[in-house]
FIZAKOL-530902 format. One record per residue (C-alpha): x, z, y. Coordinates in steps of 0.02 Angstrom, whole numbers, plus 50000, padded with zeros to 5 digits. Each point is the difference from the previous one (the first is absolute). Layout:
<pts>
PT       u       w       v
PT       X       Z       Y
...
</pts>
This chain:
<pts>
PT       u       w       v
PT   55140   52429   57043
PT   49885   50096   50138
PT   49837   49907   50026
PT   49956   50000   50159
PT   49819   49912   50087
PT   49921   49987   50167
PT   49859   50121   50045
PT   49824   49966   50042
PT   49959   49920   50166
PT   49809   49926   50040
PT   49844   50033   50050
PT   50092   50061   50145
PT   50046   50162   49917
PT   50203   50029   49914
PT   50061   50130   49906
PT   50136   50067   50080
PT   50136   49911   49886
PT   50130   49884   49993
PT   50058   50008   49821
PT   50016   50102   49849
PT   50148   50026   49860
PT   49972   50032   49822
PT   50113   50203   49990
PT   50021   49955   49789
PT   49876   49983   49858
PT   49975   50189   49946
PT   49859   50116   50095
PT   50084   50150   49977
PT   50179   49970   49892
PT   50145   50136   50078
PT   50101   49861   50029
PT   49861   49916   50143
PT   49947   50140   50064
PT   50162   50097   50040
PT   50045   49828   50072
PT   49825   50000   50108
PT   50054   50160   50064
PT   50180   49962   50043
PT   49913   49841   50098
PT   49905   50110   50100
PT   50144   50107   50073
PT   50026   49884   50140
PT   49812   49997   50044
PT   49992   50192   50002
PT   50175   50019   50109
PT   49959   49869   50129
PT   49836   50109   50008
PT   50093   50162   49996
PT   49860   50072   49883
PT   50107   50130   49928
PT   50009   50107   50179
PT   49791   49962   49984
PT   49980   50071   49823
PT   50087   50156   50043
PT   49843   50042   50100
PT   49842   49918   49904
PT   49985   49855   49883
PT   49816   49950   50056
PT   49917   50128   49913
PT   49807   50035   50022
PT   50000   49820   50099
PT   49889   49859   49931
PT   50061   49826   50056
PT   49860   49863   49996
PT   50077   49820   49933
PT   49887   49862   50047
PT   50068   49862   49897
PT   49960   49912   49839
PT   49968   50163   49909
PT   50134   50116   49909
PT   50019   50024   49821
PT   49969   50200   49982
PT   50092   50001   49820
PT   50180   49940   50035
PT   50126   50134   49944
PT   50080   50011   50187
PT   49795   50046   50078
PT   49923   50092   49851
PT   49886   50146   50074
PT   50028   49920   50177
PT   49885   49865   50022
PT   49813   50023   50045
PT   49876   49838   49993
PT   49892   49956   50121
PT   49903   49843   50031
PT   50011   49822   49974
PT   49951   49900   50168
PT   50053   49819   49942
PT   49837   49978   49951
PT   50083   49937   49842
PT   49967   50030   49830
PT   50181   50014   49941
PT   50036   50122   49851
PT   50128   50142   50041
PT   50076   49941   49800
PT   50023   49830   50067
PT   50209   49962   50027
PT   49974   49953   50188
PT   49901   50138   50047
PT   50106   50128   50109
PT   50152   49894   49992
PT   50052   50051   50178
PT   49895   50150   50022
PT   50113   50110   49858
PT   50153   49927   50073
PT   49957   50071   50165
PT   49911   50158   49934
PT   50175   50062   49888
PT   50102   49951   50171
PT   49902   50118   50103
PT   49962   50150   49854
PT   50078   49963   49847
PT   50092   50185   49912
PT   50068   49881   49870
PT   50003   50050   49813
PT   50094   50116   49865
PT   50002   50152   50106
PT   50026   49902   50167
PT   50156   49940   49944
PT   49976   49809   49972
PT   49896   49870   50068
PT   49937   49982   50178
PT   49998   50130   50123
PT   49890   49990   50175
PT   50040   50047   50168
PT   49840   50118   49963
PT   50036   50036   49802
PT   49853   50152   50019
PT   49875   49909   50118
PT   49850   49930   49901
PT   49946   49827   50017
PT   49814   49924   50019
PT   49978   49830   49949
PT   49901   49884   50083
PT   49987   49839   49961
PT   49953   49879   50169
PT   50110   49844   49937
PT   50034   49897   49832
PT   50157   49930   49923
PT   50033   49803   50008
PT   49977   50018   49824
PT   49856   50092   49976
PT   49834   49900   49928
PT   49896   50008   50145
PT   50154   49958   50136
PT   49908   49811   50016
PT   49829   50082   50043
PT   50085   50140   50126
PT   50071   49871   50085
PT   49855   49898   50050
PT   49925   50172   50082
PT   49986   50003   50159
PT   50125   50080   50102
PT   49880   50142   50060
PT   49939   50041   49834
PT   50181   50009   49953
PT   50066   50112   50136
PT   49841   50110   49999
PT   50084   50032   49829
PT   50118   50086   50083
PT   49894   50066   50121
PT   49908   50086   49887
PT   50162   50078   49880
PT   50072   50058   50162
PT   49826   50125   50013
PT   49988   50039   49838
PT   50182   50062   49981
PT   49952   50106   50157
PT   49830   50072   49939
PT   50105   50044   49812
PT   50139   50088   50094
PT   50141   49905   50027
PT   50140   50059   50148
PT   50087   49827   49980
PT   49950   49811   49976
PT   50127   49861   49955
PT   49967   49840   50009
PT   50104   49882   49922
PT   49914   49853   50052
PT   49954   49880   50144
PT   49883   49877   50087
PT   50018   49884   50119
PT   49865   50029   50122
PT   49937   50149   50071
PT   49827   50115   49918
PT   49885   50079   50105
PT   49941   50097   49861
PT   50171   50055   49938
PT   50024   50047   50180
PT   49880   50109   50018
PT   50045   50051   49826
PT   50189   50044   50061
PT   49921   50101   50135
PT   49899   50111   49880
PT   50138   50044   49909
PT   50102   50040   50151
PT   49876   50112   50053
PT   49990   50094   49836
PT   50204   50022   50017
PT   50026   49892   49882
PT   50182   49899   50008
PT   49999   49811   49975
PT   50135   49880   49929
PT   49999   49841   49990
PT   50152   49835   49959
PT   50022   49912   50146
PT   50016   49833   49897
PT   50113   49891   49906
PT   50016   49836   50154
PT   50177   50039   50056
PT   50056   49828   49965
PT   49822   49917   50127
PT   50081   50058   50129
PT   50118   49865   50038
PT   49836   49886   49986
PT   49926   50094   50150
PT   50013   49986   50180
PT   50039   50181   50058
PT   50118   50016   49831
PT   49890   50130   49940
PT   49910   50012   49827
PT   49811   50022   49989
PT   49913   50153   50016
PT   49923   50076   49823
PT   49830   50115   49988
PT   49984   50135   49969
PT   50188   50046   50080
PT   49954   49917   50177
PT   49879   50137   50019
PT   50030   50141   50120
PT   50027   50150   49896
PT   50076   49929   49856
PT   50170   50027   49947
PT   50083   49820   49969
PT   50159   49998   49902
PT   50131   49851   49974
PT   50105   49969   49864
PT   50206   50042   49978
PT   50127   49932   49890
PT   50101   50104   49889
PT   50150   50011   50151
PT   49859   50054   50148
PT   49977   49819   50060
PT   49822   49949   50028
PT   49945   49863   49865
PT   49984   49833   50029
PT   49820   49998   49924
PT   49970   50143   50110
PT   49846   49959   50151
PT   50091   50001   50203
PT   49843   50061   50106
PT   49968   50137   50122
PT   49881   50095   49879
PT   50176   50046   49892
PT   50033   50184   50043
PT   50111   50042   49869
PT   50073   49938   49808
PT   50045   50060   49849
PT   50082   49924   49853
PT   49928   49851   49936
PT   50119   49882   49886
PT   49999   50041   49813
PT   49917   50163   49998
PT   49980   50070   49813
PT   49809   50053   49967
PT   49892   49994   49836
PT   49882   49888   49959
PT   49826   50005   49932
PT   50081   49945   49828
PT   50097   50143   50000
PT   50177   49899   50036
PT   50098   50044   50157
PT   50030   49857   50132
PT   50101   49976   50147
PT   49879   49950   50134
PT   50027   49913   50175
PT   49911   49983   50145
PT   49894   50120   50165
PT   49905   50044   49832
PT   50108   50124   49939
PT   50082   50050   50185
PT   49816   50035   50030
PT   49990   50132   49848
PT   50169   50082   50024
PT   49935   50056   50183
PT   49827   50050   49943
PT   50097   50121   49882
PT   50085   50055   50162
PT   49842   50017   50090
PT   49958   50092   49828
PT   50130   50132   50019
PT   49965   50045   50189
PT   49830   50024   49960
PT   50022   50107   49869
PT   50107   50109   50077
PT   49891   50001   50157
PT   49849   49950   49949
PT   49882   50027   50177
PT   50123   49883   50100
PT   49924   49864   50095
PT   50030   49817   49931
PT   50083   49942   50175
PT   50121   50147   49988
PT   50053   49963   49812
PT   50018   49821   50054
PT   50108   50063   50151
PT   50118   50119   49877
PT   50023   49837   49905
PT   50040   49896   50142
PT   50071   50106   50117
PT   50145   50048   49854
PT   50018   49817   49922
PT   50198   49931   50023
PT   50004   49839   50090
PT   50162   49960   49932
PT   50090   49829   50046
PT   49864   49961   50103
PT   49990   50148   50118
PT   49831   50070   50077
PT   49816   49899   49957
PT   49995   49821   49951
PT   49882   49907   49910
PT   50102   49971   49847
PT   50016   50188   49937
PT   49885   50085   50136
PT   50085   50157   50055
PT   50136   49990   49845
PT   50010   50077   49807
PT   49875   50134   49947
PT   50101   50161   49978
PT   49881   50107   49888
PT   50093   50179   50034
PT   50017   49994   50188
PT   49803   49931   50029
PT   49964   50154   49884
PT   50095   50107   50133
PT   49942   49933   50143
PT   49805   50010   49915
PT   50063   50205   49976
PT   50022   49977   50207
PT   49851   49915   50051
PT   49897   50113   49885
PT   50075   50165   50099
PT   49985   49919   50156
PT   49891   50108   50132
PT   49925   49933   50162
PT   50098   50084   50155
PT   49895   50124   50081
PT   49965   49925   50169
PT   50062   50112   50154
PT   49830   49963   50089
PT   49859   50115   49969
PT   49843   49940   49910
PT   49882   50058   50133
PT   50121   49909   50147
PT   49875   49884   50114
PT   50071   49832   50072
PT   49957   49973   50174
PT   49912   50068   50146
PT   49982   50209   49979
PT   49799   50038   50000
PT   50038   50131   50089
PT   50021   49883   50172
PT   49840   49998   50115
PT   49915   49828   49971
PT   50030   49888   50206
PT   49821   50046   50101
PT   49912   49835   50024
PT   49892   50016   50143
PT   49832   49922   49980
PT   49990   49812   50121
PT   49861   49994   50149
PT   49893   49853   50008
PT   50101   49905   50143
PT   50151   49993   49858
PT   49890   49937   49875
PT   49918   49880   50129
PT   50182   49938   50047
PT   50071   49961   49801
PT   49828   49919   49996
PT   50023   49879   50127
PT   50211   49973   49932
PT   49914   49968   49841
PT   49876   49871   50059
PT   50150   49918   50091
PT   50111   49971   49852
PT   49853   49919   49914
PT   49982   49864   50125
PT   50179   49964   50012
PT   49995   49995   49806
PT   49869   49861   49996
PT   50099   49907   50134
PT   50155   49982   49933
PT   49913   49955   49849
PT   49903   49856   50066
PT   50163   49953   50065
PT   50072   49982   49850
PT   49892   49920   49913
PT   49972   49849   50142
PT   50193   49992   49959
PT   50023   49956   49813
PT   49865   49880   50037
PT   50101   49906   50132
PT   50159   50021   49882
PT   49911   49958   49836
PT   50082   49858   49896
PT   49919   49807   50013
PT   50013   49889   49856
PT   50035   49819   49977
PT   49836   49895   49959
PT   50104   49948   49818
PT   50018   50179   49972
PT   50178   49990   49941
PT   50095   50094   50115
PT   49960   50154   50111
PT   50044   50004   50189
PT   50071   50195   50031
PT   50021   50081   50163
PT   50153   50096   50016
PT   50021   50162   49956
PT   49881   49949   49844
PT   50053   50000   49818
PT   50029   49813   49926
PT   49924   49939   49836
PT   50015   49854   49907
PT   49856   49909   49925
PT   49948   49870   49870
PT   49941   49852   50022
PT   49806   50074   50020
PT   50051   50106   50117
PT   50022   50163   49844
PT   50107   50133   50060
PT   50165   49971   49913
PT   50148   50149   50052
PT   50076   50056   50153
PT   50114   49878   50070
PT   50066   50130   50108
PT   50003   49984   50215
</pts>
């Protein structure tokens, strides 16, 4: 029977996971992994990968995973995976069982080339993109989980802070993110905006709280960092049949979804698993982000996210909304419409450069004659004259609010107000209280 378990959720940080199945005992038997491949037939149509591949399969792209590391010797990543740092702060083994548990998963959705010649096993959106590892989160499981969660939350987002810089400064054109926190990082803000600036494409789960938001007020689920950012791509989850899963987080920083119910990927042991969750809806569209930026590597990050979005299918739900975002990713057409932004020219403007705005220079400048003394002597005197009906009307004014200023009882409790005055109630000391209104 299919074991299935809850992910990790504390510390205000979650994997990106609802639950996991068990794909069979063997690691790399014909039987399992021509049946892994056969299970991931409806992932690659919905995605329409095949129209993608026909152009580029993510070569020459590295795609940073910042997640609880990835196991580089699994048959389905062999030669892929590059290492980089561990920022847990933990001191974890990468031999221990519960190292890289969801790390692997995610790496052999985005870049696994499978086994045998290609043939069996696991396949990625990006099967030639490379994958760096770096580690920014533990497993439930791991050893040190009971020490990382009694971090505090900045030392635990600058964590991510920091992987999100690194993967920059070793070259990576994509970052997915497979995780999320509840609050909001300065540090992994400014951290998002590096990246962006390098042209570097962000991707991140938009979080498993689908079923809070019949708990909240505005029927929405809560937001999830780093996918609330501006400039990161946040994906939701689908069902097999294009419905958005229940699971799946309702908010407005959704902009589009991918599948994300029982999606076959290998594990660090070497076993396949059919995973569920924004976790692996997350990977799939990093491996499309993979693809366009292999193909067109100088594009800007807002106009790869805008070839996603602008060519997702909204399906049954027509246009945005904050269940699927803007609708399904469709890998082939945001590869074509990538191929058009890329050849896209600015319009040569039908005014000149050198065109002035304006008055010509060539106009004589008005002659101001120069004023006599018996002008100056007159604005003199007008000046003088507005002065001293200035200070009279001020005086004026003044002897007024005096005569209409507000008396008090001797108790103090109440205030005697002359119309047209604002009313306020007091306490019993005579403390301003709130405005009772005329």
């Amino acid at each position: 029977m299919l074991r299935r378990y809850r992910a990790a959720l504390a510390a205000g940080v979650a994997l990106g996971l609802v639950a996991v199945s068990a794909a069979g005992p063997a690691s790399a038997g014909a039987a399992a992994t021509d049946e892994i491949r056969d299970g991931q037939q409806w992932v690659l149509n919905m995605l329409d990968v095949s129209s993608a591949w026909q152009q580029t399969e993510g070569a020459g792209v590295t795609v940073a995973v910042l997640d609880s590391g990835v196991n580089p010797d699994v048959s389905d990543l062999a030669g892929a995976v590059i290492t980089g740092p561990d920022l847990t702060g933990l001191r974890t083994p990468v031999s221990n069982p519960d190292w890289g548990v969801h790390g692997t998963w995610m790496a052999s959705i985005i870049a696994g080339h499978g086994h045998d010649d290609g043939q069996d096993g696991v396949v990625g959106i990006a099967p030639a993109a490379r994958i760096l590892s770096i580690r920014v989160i533990p497993e439930k499981d791991d050893p040190g989980y009971r020490q990382y969660g009694t971090e505090r939350e900045g030392r635990i987002q600058q964590a991510l802070a920091t992987g999100i810089q690194d993967a920059v400064k070793r070259g990576a054109q994509v970052i997915s993110m497979s995780l999320g926190y509840t609050a909001p990082s300065a540090g992994v803000r400014a951290a998002v905006q590096y990246a962006l600036d390098h042209g570097v494409v962000l991707v991140a789960s938009s979080g498993n709280s689908g079923q809070d938001d019949v708990h909240s007020d505005d029927g929405f689920a809560p937001v999830s960092f780093p996918a609330d950012y501006p400039g990161v791509l946040s994906v939701a989850a689908l069902n097999s049949d294009g419905t958005v899963a229940k699971f799946s987080s309702n908010n407005l920083s959704v902009q589009v979804a991918a599948p994300g119910d029982d999606v076959p990927a290998q594990g660090r042991d070497g076993q396949y698993w059919l995973v569920s969750g924004t976790s692996p809806a997350c990977a799939l569209v990093a491996g499309v982000a993979a693809l366009i930026k292999s193909k067109y590597r100088g594009l800007a990050p807002h106009l790869v996210l805008q070839a996603i979005t602008s060519t997702a299918r909204s399906g049954q739900y027509g246009g945005y909304n904050p269940r699927t975002g803007f609708g399904a990713v469709d890998a082939g057409a945001a590869l074509r419409a990538a191929g058009r932004l890329a050849g896209a020219r600015p319009a040569k403007s039908p005014v000149p450069a050198t065109a002035k705005f304006g008055a010509s220079a060539a106009l004589p400048a008005e002659p101001v004659p120069p004023r006599g003394s018996g002008e100056l002597a007159l604005f003199a005197a007008l000046a003088f004259a507005s002065l001293v009906l200035a200070a009279a009307g001020g005086a004026g004014l003044i002897a007024a609010r005096r005569r209409r200023r507000r008396y008090y009882s001797e108790a103090g409790r109440h205030a005697v107000t002359l119309p047209g005055y604002p009313r306020y109630g007091y306490g019993e000391y005579g403390q301003r209280g709130y405005d009772a209104g005329d």
